[in-house]
N, C-alpha and C positions, 0 to 999 in steps of 0.2 A: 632918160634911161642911159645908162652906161654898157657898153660891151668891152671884155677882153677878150679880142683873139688873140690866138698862137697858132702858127706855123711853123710846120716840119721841116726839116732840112734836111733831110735823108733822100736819095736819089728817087724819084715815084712822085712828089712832089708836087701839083703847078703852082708856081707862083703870082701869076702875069693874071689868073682869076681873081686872086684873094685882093692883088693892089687895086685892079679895076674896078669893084666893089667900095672898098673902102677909104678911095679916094673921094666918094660924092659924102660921104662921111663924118661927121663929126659928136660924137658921140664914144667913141672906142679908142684904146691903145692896144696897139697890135707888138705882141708877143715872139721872138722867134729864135728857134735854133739855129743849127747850121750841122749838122756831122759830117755827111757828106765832105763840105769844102775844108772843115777840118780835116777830114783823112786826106786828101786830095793835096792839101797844101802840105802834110806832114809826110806823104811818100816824096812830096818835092824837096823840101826841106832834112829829107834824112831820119825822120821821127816818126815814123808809122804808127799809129795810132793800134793801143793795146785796148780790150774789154772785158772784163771780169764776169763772174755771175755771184751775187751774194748770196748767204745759206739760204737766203727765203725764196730767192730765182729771181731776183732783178737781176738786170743785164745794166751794167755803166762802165764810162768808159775809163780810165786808167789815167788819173791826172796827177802826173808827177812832174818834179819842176819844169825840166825843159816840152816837156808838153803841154803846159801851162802856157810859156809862151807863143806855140804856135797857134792854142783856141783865142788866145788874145787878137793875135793878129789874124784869125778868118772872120771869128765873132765880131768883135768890138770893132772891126777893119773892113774886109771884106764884104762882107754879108750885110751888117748893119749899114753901110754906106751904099750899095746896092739896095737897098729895099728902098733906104729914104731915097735915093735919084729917082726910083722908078715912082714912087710915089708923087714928089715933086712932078716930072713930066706929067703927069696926068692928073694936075693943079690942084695937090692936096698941099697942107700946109705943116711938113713933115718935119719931125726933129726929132735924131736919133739918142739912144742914151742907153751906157752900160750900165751895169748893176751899180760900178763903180762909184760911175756922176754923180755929185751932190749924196753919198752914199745910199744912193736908191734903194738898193737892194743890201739888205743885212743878213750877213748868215754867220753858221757858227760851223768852222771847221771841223768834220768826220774825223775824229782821233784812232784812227787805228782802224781803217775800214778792213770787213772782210770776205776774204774772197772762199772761190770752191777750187782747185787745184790739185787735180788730178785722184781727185777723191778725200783729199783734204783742204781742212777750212787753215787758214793760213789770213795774217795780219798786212795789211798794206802801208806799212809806215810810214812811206816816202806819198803818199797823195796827198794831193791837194785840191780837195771838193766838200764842198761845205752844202749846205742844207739855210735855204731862206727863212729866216725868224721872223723878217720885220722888214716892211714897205713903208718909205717916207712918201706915202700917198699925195701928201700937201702940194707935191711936188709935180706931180700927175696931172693934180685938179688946176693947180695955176695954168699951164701947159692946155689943158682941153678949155676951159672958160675963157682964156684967148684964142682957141680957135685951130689949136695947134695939133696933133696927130701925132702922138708920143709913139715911138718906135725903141722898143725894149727889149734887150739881150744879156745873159750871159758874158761876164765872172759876175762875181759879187765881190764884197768885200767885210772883213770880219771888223769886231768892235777894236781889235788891237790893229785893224791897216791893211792885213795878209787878203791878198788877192787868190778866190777860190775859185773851180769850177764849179757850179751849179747844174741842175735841171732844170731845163728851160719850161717842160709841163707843168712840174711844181712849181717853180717861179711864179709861170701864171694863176696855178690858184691863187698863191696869194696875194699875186696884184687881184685880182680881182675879191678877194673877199675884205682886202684895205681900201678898196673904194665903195664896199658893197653894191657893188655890178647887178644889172639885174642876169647877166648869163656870161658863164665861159664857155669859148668855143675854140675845141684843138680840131685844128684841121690838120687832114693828113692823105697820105699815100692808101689807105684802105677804105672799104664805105664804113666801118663801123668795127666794134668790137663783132669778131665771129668763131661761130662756134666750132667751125673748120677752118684754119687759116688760110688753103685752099680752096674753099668753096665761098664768091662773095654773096650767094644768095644763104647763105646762113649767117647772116645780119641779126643780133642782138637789138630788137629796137628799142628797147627800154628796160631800164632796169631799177626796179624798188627798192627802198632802201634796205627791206627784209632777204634782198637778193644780192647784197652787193659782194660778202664774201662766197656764194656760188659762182658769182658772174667770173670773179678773179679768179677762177682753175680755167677758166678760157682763156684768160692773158698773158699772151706767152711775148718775152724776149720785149723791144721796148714798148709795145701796146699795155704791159703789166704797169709801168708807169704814167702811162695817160690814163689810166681807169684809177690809182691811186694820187694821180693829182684831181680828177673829176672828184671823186669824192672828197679829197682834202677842200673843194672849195664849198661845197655843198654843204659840210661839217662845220666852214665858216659864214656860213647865213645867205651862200648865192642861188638863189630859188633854183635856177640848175644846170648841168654843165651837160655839151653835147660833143661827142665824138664823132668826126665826119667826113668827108672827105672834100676834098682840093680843087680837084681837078674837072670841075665844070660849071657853067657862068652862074655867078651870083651865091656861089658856095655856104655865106655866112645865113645869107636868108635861109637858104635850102634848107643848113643846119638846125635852124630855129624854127624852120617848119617838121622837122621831125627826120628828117632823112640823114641818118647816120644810128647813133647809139645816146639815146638820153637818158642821163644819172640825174633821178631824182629826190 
């Protein structure tokens, strides 16, 4: 059985669960953002990180050139070198990789993405975020059959070279439906998709395929994304993907035992 997790990088967070887990592990390639240390290294850096909302109410974040290179250097830098040391300490056998590497992750540049702006929908010309096509799986599977613990992030890169941002949730569907997984698991900062974003005892525990564009008027700001990367993988043949939360021991099991939000 194969698992892809994904981990959040939004402040709310735990990490130090999800490595401790999936260090005795071999089986899964773990997944992860970073936003957080993105905006964190871009108020250091002079580039404060911008977020848009598009006509349908996704929330993403604003990747124009020189913001490009600061996700580079938290994503590919930062964050992904953090996850593997922590991982290595706790004697997994970890090896990090941008979408870039070996062009892992193929996407096709958002030509004209748009936004909502003050009441008007308006074009984003200057972005640079692209949308995952295509996983060089092969690449994955060499990596986990030696034993190895892939650690996978955000940019990607286009068929003409152009280094994009990505969505690290949708990323991992489709890592996980190129390896045909038998589960994705996005961990996160909430217990689950809810039906009050205030209240965590109104937990969505599952949700049917006949339910799934109901379930999405609950999804508000980036949780609307983790419910349409859940589905994006489940649409590519992953029996099913759980939404769940982080921050208590043993996380991914919990996940797979039902505690969080299961898209199936």
């Amino acid at each position: 059985m194969t698992l892809v997790v994904k981990v959040g990088g939004a402040d709310g967070n735990a990490i130090a669960p999800v490595l401790d887990e999936l260090a005795h592990r071999t089986d899964c390639v773990l997944v992860h953002g970073g936003s957080s240390e993105v905006d964190r290294l871009g108020e250091a850096l002079g580039r404060p990180s911008e977020y848009y909302t598009s006509p349908s109410g996704v929330v993403s974040r604003r990747s124009d050139p020189a913001h490009l290179e600061v996700l580079v250097l938290a994503l590919a830098g930062r964050v992904q070198t953090e996850l593997v040391r922590g991982l290595l300490a706790r004697g997994a056998r970890a090896v990090g990789l941008s979408g870039v590497d070996g062009g892992l992750l193929r996407a096709k540049r958002k030509e004209g993405a748009r936004a909502v702006i003050d009441g008007h929908v308006v074009r984003l010309h200057d972005d640079r975020s692209g949308s995952v096509e295509a996983v060089r799986a092969e690449l994955l599977t060499v990596l986990l059959r030696s034993g190895y613990l892939p650690v996978v992030g955000p940019p990607a890169v286009t068929d003409a070279g152009e280094v994009v941002n990505v969505d690290a949730d949708r990323a991992a569907a489709r890592v996980a439906g190129a390896l045909g997984a038998e589960a994705l698991v996005l961990l996160t900062n909430v217990p689950g998709l809810l039906r009050d974003p205030d209240d965590p005892a109104s937990r969505i525990p599952r949700i049917p395929r006949a339910e799934w564009e109901t379930a999405l008027a609950y999804a508000k700001g980036r949780m609307r994304k983790k419910l349409l990367a859940a589905r994006d993988a489940v649409e590519a043949g992953v029996p099913r993907a759980v939404i769940g939360p982080s921050d208590r021991p043993d996380p991914v099991r919990k996940a797979l035992d039902g505690e969080g939000t299961v898209i199936e």
